[in-house]
C-alpha positions as CSV (number, residue, x, y, z in Angstrom):
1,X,35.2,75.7,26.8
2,X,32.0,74.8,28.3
3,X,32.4,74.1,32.0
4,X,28.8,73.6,33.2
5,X,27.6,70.5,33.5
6,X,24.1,69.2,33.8
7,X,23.3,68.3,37.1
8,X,21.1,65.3,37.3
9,X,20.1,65.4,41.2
10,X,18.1,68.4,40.0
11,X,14.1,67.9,39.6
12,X,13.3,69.0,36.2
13,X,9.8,69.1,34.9
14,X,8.9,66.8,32.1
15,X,7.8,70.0,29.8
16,X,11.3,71.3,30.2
17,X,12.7,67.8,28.7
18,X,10.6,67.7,26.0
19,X,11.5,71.7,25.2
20,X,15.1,70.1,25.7
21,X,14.1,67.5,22.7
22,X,12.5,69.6,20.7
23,X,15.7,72.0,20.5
24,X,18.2,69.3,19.8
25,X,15.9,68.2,17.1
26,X,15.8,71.7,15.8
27,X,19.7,71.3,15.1
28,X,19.0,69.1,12.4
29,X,17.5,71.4,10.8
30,X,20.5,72.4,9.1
31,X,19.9,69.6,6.8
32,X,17.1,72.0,5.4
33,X,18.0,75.6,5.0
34,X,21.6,77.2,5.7
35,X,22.2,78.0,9.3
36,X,19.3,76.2,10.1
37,X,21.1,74.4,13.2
38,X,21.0,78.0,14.7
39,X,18.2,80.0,13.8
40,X,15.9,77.0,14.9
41,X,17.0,76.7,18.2
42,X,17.7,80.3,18.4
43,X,13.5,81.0,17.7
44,X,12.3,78.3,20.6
45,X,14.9,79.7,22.6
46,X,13.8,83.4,22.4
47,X,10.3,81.9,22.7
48,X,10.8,79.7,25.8
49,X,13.3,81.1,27.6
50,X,11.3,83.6,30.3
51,X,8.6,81.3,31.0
52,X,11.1,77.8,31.8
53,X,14.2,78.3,33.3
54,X,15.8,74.8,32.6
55,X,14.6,75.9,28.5
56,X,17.0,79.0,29.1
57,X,20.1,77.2,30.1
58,X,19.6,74.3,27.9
59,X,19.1,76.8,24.9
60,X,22.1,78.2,25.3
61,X,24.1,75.0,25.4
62,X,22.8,74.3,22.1
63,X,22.8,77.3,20.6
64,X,27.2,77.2,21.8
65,X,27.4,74.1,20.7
66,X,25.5,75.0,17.4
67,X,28.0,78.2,17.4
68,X,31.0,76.7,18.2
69,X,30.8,73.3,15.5
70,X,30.0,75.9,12.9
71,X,33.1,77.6,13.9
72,X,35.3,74.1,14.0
73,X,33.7,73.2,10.5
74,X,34.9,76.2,8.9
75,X,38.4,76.1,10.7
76,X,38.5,72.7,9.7
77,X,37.8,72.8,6.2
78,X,34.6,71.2,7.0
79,X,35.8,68.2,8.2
80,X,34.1,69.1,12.4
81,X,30.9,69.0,10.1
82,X,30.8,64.5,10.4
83,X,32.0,65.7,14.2
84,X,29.1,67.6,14.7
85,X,26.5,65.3,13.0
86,X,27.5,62.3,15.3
87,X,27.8,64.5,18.4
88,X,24.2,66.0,17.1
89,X,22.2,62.7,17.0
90,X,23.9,61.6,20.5
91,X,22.7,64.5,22.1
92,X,19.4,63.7,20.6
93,X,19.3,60.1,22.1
94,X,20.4,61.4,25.0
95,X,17.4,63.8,25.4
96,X,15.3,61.6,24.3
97,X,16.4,59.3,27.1
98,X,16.3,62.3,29.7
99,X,20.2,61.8,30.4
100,X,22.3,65.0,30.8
101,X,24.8,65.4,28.6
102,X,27.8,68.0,28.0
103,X,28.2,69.1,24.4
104,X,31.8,68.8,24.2
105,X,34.3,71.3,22.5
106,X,31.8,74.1,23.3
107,X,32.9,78.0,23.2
108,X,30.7,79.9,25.5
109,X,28.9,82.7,23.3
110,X,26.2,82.8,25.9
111,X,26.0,82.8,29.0
């Protein structure tokens, strides 16, 4: 499971929130090609990752959580799939709003 947590009394920059944003977004895109939700994240990660340091932890929360859901869904008969969409779009508002937030039921993959 995913024991970081965000830590708000740290200053982040307002480019690493919208890179934040942006990734979360990206996870929707699994509504347009297979494995979508991964491979989009996955390329701004890769992309972002040396040049903002809060980009390189927060990419790999998503790609875990990404990861992990896809794991639950299949284990699940694809049932964690409604789980991950509603979990998805609060994470969204939540970055949106520049509030931390713990993607929950999250196997680390990377760390």
């Amino acid at each position: 499971m995913n024991t970081e947590t965000p830590n708000p009394n740290l200053p982040v920059s307002p480019a690493a929130t919208n890179w934040r944003l942006y990734m979360e977004l990206l996870s929707l895109a699994a509504f347009v090609f297979p494995l979508g939700h991964i491979a989009g994240p996955l390329v701004l990660w890769l992309v972002k990752k040396d040049t903002i340091p809060e980009v390189d932890a927060e990419g790999k929360r998503v790609l875990n959580f990404n990861l992990s859901w896809t794991l639950w869904s299949i284990a699940s008969c694809g049932l964690g799939f409604i789980a991950w969409v509603v979990i998805d779009i609060i994470s969204i508002l939540k970055a949106a709003n520049r509030e931390p937030f713990k993607h929950p039921w999250t196997i680390e993959f990377l760390k």
